[in-house]
C-alpha positions as MATLAB code, in Angstrom:
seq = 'XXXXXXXXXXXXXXXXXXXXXXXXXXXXXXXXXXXXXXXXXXXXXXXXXXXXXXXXX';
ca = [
      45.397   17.311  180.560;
      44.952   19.025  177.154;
      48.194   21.239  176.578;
      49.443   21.230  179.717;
      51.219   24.210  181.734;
      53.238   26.737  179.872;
      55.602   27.090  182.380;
      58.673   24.546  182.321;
      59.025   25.041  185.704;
      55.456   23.737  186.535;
      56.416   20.105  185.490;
      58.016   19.361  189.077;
      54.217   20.484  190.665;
      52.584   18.400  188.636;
      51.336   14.600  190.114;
      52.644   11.523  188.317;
      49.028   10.905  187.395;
      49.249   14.503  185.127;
      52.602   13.948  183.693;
      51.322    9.949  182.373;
      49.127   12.212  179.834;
      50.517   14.895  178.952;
      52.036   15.194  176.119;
      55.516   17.295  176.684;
      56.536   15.867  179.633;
      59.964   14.355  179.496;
      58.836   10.086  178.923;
      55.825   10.852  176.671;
      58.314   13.373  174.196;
      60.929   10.750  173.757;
      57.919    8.963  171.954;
      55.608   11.701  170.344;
      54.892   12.589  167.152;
      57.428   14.997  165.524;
      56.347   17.323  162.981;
      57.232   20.290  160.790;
      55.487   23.257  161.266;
      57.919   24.916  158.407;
      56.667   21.758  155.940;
      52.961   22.828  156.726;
      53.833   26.752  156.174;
      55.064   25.497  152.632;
      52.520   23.491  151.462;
      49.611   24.298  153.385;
      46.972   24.447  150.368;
      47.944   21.307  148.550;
      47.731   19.798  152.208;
      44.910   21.302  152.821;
      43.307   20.229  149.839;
      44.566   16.619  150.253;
      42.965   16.510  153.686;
      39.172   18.120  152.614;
      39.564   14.887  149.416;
      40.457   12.503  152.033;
      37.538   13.335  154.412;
      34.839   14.213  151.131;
      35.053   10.200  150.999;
];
């Protein structure tokens, strides 16, 4: 399940089988990925540029 419902609400409608994958329910957040979307704002070009080296390889 890509991104998932929008709704907060929706989580108690969803099937155990829906909540193992995705990605903001309550036991898959405790162990996902955080990141800054304020860090990416601020350096997006020299990221950007890092990333288009690292794949030019």
């Amino acid at each position: 399940m890509g991104n998932g419902p929008s709704n907060p609400k929706a989580l108690a409608l969803m099937t155990e089988e829906d909540k193992a994958v995705y990605s903001l329910a309550p036991e898959n957040a405790k162990t996902g990925l955080k990141i800054s979307a304020q860090y990416y704002a601020d350096n997006e070009a020299a990221l950007q540029n890092k990333f288009l080296d690292f794949i030019s390889r």
